[in-house]
N, C-alpha and C positions, 0 to 999 in steps of 0.2 A: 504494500500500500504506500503513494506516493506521500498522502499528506494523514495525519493525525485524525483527521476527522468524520477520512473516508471506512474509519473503524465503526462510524455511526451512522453515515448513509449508506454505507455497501458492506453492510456485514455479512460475513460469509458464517459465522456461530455466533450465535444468540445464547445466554444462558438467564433465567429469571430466578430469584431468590425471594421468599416469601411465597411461593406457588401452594396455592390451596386446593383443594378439589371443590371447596365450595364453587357454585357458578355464578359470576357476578361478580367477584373479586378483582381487583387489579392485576395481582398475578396472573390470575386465570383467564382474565377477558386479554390481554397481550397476549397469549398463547394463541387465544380462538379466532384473534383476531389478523393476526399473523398466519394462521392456516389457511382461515377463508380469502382472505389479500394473494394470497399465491405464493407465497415464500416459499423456496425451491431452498434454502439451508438448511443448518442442523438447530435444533431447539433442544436444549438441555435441563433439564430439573438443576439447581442448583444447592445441595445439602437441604435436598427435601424433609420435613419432619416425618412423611410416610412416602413409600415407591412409589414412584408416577408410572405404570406399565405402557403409557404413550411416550415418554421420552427417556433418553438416556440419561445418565444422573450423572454428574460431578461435585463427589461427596466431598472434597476439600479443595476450596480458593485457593488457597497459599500453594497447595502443589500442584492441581492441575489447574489453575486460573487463565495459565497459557495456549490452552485451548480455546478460549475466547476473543472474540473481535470485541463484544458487545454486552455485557452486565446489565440486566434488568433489575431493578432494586427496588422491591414493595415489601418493605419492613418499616417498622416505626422510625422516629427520628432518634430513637434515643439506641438503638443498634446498627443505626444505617454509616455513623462515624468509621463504626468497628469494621465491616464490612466493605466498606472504600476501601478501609487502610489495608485489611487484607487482599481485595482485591487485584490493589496496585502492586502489593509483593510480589505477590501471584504469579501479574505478568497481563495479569487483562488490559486491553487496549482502549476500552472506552464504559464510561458508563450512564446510564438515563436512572436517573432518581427520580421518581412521582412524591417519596412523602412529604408531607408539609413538616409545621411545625420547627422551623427553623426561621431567620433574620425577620419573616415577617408575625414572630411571635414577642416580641418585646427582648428586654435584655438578656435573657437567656438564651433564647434563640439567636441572636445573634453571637454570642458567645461559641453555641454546638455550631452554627456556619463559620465561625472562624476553625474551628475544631476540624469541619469537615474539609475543608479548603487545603489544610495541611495534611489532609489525611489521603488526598487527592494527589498530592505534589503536581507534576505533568502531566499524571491522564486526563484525558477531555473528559469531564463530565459534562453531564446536562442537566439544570436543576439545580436547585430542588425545589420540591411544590410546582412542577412544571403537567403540561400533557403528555410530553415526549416529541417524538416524531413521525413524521410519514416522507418515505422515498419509493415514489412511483416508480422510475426507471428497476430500482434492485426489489421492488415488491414487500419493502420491507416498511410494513406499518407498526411503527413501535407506539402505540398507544393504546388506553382502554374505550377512547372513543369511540360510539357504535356510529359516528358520522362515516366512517373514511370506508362501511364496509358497504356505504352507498351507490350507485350506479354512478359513472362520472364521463366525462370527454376523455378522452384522450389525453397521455402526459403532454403538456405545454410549457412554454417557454417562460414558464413564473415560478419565481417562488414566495414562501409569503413567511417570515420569523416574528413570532409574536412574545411579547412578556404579558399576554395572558391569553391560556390555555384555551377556555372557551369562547372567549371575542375573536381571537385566531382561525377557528373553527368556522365560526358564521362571516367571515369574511372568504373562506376558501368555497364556501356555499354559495356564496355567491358569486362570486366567480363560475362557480360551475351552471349557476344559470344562466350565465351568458356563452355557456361553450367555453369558456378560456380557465381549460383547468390548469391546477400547478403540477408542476413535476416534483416540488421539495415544500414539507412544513415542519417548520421547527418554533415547538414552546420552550423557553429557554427559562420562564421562571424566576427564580431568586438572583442567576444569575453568579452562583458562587462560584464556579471556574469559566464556563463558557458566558461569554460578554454576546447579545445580540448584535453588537456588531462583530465579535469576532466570525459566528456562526454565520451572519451575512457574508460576512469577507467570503469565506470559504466560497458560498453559493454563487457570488458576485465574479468568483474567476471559472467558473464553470462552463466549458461552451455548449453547454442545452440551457444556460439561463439568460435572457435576455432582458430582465426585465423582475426585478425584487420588490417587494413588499414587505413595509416594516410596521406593524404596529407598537404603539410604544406608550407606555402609561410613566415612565422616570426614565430623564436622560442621564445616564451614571458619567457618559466621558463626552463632551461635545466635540473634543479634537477627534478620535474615533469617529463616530458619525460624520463629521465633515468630511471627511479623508474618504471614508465609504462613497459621498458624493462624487469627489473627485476623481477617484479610481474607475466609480461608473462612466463617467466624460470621457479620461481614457480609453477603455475598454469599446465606446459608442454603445453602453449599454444603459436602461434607466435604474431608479432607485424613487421607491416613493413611500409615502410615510402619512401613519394616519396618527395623530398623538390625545390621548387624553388624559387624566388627572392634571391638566396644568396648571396651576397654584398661581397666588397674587405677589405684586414685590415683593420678593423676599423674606418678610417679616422678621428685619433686623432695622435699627433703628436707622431714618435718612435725616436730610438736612436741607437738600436738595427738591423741589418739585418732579425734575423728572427720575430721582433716586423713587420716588416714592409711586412712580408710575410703572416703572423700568420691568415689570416682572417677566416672568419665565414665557408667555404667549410671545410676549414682544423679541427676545434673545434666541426664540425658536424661528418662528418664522425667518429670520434675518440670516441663521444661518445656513436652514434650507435653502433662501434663494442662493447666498453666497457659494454654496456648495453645487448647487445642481439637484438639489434633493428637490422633487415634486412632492405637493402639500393636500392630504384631503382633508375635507372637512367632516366627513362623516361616513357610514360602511358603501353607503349606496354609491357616492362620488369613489371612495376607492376602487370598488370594484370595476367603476366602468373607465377611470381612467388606466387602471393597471389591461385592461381588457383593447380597451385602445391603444397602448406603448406595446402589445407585443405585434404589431401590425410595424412593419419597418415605413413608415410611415410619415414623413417632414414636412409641412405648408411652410411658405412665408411667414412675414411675422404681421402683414394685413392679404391675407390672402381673397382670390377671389370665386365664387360660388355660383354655381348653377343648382337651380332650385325647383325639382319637379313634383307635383303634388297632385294629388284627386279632388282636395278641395283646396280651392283659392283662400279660404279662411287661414286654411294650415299652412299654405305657401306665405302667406304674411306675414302668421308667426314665425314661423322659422327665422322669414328674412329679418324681424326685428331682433331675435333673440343672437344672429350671427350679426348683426351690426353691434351690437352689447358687447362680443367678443373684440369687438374691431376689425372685424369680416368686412366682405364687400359683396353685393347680388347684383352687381353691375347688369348695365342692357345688353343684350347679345349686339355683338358686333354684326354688319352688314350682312357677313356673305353666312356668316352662323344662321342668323333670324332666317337668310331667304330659304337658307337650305332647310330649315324645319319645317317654315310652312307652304315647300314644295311635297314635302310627305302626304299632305291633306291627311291627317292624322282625324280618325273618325268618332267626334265628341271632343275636340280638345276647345277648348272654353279660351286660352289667353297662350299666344304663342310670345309672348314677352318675357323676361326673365326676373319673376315664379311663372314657371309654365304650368299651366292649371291645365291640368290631362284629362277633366272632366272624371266621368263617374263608372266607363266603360273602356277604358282603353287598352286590359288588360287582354280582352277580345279580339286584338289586334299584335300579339305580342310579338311580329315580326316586325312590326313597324315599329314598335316602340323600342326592339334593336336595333335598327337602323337611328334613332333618333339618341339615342345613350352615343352611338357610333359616333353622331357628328359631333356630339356636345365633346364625347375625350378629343379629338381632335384638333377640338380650338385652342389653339397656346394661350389664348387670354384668360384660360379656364385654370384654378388650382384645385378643384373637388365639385363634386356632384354628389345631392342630396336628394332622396326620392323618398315619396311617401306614400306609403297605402294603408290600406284601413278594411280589418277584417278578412277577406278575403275566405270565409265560410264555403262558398260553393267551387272555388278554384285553390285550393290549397296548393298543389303541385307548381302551379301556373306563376307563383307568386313565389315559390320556392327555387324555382329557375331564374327568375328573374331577380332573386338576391345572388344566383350567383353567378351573372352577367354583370350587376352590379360590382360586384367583388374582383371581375377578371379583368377593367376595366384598367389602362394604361393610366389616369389619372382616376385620384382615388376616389372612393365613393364610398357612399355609405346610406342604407335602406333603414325608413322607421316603417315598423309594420308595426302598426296601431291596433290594438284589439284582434290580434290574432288568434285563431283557432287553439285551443289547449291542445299544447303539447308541438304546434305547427313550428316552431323557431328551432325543436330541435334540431340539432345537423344541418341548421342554415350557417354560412360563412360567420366564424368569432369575431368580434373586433367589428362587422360590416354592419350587421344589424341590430336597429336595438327597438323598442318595445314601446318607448313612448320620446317623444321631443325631446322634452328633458333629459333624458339617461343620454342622449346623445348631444348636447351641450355639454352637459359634464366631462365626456368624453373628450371634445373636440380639443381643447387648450393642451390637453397631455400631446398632441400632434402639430399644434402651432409654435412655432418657433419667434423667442423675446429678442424686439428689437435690439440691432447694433447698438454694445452703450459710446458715448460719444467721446468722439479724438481727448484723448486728456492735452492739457495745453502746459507742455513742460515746460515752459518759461515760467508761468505764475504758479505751475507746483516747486516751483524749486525758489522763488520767491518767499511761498507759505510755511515750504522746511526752512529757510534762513530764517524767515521771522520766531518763526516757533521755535527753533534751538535758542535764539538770542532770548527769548522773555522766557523761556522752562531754564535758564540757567539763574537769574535774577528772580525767582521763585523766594518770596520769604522764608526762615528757617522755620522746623519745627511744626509739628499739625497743628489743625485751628481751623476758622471760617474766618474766608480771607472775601472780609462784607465789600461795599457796593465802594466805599469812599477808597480804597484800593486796589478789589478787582476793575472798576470801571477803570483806572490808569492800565491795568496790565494786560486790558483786552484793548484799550486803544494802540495801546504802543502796538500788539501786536496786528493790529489793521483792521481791526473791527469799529464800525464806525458808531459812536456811541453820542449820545444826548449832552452837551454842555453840562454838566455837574457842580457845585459847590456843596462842602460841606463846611459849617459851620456849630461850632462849641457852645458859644455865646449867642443868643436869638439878638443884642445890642448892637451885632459885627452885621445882621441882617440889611441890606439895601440894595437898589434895584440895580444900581454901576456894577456890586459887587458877585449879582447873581447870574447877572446874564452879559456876557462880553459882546454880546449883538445885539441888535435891539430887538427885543421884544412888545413893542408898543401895543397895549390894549388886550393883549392875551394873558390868559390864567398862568400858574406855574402849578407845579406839585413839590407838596414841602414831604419827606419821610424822615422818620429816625432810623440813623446805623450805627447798628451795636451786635455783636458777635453772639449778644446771647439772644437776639430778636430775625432769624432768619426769614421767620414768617411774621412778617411785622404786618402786616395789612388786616391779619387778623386779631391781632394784639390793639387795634383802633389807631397805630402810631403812622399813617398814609391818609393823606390829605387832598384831594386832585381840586381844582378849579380854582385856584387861591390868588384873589386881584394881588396885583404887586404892593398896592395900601399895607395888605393884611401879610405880608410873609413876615412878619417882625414877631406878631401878636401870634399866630399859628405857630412858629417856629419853637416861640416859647410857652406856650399849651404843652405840645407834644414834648418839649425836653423836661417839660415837667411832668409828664408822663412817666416816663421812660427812667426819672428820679424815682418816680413812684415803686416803680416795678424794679428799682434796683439795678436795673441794666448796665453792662461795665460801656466805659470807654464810648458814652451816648455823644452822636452827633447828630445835626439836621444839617438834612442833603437837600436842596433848593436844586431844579432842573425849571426847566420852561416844561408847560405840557404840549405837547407837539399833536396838530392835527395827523391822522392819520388814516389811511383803509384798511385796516388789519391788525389784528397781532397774533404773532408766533411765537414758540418757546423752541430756543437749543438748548438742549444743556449733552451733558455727560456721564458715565456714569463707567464703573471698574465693576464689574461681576463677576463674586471669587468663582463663579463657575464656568461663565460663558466667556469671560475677557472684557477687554472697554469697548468702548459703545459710545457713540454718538445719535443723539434721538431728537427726531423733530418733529413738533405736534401742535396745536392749538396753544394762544397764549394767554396772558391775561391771568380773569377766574376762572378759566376754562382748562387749566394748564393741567391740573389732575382730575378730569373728565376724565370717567374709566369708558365711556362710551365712544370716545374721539378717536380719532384716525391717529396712527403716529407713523412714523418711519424711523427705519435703525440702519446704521453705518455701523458693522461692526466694524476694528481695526485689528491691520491696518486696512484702511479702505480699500477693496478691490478696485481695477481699472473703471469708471465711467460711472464709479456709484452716485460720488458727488453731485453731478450731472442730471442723473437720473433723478436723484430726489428732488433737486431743485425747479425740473420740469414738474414731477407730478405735482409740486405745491404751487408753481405757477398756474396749475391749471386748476387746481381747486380752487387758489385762492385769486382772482382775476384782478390786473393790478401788480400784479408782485415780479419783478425785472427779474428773469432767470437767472444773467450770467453775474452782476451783483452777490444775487443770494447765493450763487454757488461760491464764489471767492468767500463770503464769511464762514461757509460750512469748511471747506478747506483748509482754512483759518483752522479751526477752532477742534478740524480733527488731527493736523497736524500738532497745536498743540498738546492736544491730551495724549498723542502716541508718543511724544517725546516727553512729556514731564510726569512722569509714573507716581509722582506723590501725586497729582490732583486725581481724589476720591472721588466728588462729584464736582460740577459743575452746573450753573444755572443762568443763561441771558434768558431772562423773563418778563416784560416784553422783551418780542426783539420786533419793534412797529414798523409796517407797510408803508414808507412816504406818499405823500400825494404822487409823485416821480416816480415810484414803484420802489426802490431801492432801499435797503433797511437799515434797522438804525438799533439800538440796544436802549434801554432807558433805565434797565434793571438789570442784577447780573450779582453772582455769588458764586465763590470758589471754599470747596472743602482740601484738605491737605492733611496729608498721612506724613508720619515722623518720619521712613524707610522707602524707599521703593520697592513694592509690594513683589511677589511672586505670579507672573503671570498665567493662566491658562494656558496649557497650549494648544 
């Protein structure tokens, strides 16, 4: 055996310990379930308590253990340690643990998975508390589930590793309803020796798989999983990923707004894209996008559509819900249109493109190849989408014609709407699907994300000089480095920030002394800064609309506030308030598990909306990220100068990849000019004593 693992998908001896005759058992259902799967190997009793007269027996691990590929373990947890450890003397090659009762039983359990871990050394285990496995190709179903002993497709080009046993399961189910079964499933469970990504790894360099599936309830290593991303790109294979239990920030103390937004949703998605990892949102979207990526399959990144349908209703929709994707249902070009409605196709309702085919055309189905014919043929064309509905009296008729569909030089793909029970069987995988939507879902796993854009190494290598020069002149020592300071070290560093004063004495207050420009007839905003007030606007110490008469008497309200409350080192920060179209928030954030992070989202009170949009840079930024984000918020937010906002993102992600003390960071606002162009008004730096340990 070439690689360690293949002692668990292609075991050539099985041995199961804990083997009952009771029926129903765990022991016993992997035997029976292993028989009826087809397993052509040897199955062994493993120091049975009484003779199994169906299998041969290997009454002692330790000496004959080397007659095993594969150790089945359904013993309690509190014997399964002892039995590892002998196993591994032995010489056994691999082992699947079912029992629970370990890491996810509290400190004890976690104690005996430490125990077992070591009792494991190098053999590959799997588990524990897991399903096991199933490997089509070698017929070797190692599980007690009665699912795998279901009727299924054909091995295909998938596999699917789950850290949970039964979600695992209903997602391979699904799959097999659409025809696109898996060749490989692997529960991996507590994950005490084998890491779901190591077990992807394995599956990921396999040439019958094309195309993985990961569910995942806790991401244990992020660089692991990334790296599985990227190896997929290599390869030109995919990787896709359904995640839930995902937890809120953190739940360790912030300082920061977007520390306090920052959680695991946000750190996942971001590394997904940056990886190449595809993202579902839920069983039904994985399955059809993992059902779509094993079709070798590429559109553009706005590709364009030909759209045929039985009802003109349904050709609408479609074409609305591929414009949603950023599709296009363009007009058939000249010599396309004439040639369709040379056909004189009999009943077709709209020769324009949604070709409405009317309600009979399936009575014609030589012509309606002829008409599939002209439409592959147009270069203007990236896919063809057909639709029909029911199809009760012509079952076969419609069965053909998915898979003329399917054989089509440019790709296509048939909704058969209210099909016949049981009619999609053994229709083309990947080609057909069941209702509109499953084939939306679908569609994006085969559309290709736009070029991200030219990086302009002139003003990145600008953004590095600035950011080495201000991350070396970083004050000593951790602390919150408040507004009357950070606002100096984000100007210096080219961020363009709001005229500032702070002032001690509300007497030193006056209009010469607050605004170096004039500000005639406009409000200011007066705040207090003080390290122990980060969120001061809550504390009532934030003042907006303040006539230039009154910044004397505000200034000193609030410093007598801020006396009140004790606050060290209180001063009043006098700005102009600036007309604006918007606000946004950048800040930063170091996550001892994901890495730093740059996140941009809504500003304002709106900054820790858990409902708001945000975007994440992790670092260091990949090629065109910057860019990219700065597009989608120009386009949400209308008004907002792209290449501007992308120089202060750049700014401020170069800073935080070179000065590894700032913990967080907060410009909050950061306001939309009337000119589009942005500005900082607000802004707080956190700072660690050391430069911390990176993720990797």
């Amino acid at each position: 055996m070439s690689h360690p693992l293949d002692a668990l998908f292609f075991p050539r001896t099985i041995g199961v310990i804990g083997l009952s005759r009771r029926p129903g058992t765990w022991g016993r259902r992997v035997v029976d379930v292993l028989k009826s799967g087809g397993y052509e190997g040897e199955i062994h009793a493993v120091e049975p308590r009484e003779p199994d007269e169906d299998l041969p027996t290997i009454d002692d691990l330790v000496s004959e253990g080397h007659l095993l590929d594969l150790l089945v373990v359904a013993v309690p947890a509190d014997s399964a340690v002892d039995v590892v450890e002998r196993a591994r003397r032995g010489g056994v090659r691999g082992v699947v643990l079912f029992t629970a009762g370990f890491a996810e039983n509290g400190d004890r359990g976690r104690e005996l998975q430490e125990r077992l871990r070591a009792a494991a050394g190098d053999m590959p285990l799997l588990g524990p508390n897991c399903l096991g496995l199933a490997s089509r190709p070698a017929a070797a179903h190692v599980t007690p589930s009665a699912y795998v002993e279901r009727p299924a497709p054909p091995p295909g080009p998938l596999a699917v590793v789950t850290q949970s046993g039964a979600m695992g399961f209903v997602l391979a189910a699904l799959l097999n309803q659409r025809g696109a079964a898996y060749s490989y499933y692997a529960s991996v469970g507590n994950e005490a020796c084998l890491s779901l990504t190591d077990v992807g790894s394995y599956l990921l360099e396999r040439p019958d798989v094309r195309v993985l599936g990961l569910y995942v309830e806790q991401v244990r290593d992020p660089a692991a999983l990334a790296g599985l991303g990227r190896r997929a790109a290599e390869l030109g294979k995919r990787v896709i990923v359904l995640k839930s239990g995902v937890s809120e920030a953190g739940g360790r103390a912030t300082l920061s707004h977007t520390a306090a937004v920052a959680g695991d949703p946000l750190h996942f998605r971001a590394l997904c894209r940056d990886s190449g990892i595809d993202m579902a949102e839920d069983d039904e979207t994985f399955a059809d996008l993992m059902t779509a990526m094993q079709r070798p399959v590429a559109l553009p990144s706005r590709p364009r559509f030909a759209v045929l349908s039985m009802s003109g209703g349904a050709g609408a929709v479609i074409a609305d819900r591929l414009a949603a994707l950023g599709a296009e249902v363009p007009e058939l070009g000249p010599s396309t249109r004439a040639a369709v409605e040379a056909l004189e196709l009999s009943g077709i309702a709209a020769s324009d493109n949604p070709i409405d085919l009317g309600g009979q055309f399936y009575r014609n189905t030589e012509s309606f190849g002829e008409l599939l014919k002209i439409l592959d043929q147009d270069p203007a064309l990236d896919g063809i989408i057909c639709y029909f509905t029911f199809g009760d009296q012509y079952p076969e008729i419609f069965r053909q014609l998915a898979v003329t569909v399917a054989d089509l030089e440019t790709p296509g793909w048939l909704v058969w709407a209210c099909p016949p029970d049981g009619a999609l069987a053994g229709t083309p995988s990947g080609v057909v699907h069941a209702s509109i939507a499953s084939l939306m879902r679908a569609l994006p796993a085969v559309i290709h994300a736009p070029e991200p854009e030219p990086v302009d190494e002139g003003a990145a290598a600008v953004a590095r000089a600035a950011a080495a020069r201000v991350a070396s002149r970083l004050p000593l020592g951790p602390g919150v480095v408040t507004e009357v300071l950070a606002s100096g070290i984000l100007g210096e560093l080219g961020v363009p920030y709001v005229e500032s004063v702070g002032v001690d004495d509300a007497a030193t207050v006056a209009p010469a002394a607050v605004s170096p420009r004039p500000h005639v007839g406009r409000p200011y905003v007066v705040k207090i800064d003080s390290p122990d007030a980060p969120h001061r606007a809550r504390l009532g110490l934030v003042r907006l609309g303040v006539p230039v008469e009154d910044l004397a008497d505000v200034a000193a309200t609030l410093l007598k506030r801020a006396a009140e409350l004790g606050l060290r080192d209180a001063q009043a920060v006098v700005q102009p308030q600036l007309v604006h179209r918007g606000e946004l928030a950048v800040g930063a954030v170091r996550d001892p598990h994901y890495g730093p992070a740059v996140i941009v989202g809504p500003g304002g009170d709106r900054a820790e909306d858990a409902s708001a949009t945000r975007h994440v840079i992790r670092l260091p930024a990949r090629p065109g990220a910057v860019h990219q984000v700065a597009a989608m918020l120009a386009t949400a937010h209308p008004g907002l100068e792209p290449t501007s906002f992308a120089q202060v993102l750049s700014l401020v992600c170069e800073f935080v990849a070179q000065a590894p003390r700032v913990a967080e960071l907060d410009i909050n606002p950061l306001l939309v000019s009337l000119d589009g162009t942005p500005v900082a008004v607000d802004s707080l730096i956190v700072l660690t004593a050391d430069s911390a340990q990176e993720p990797a």
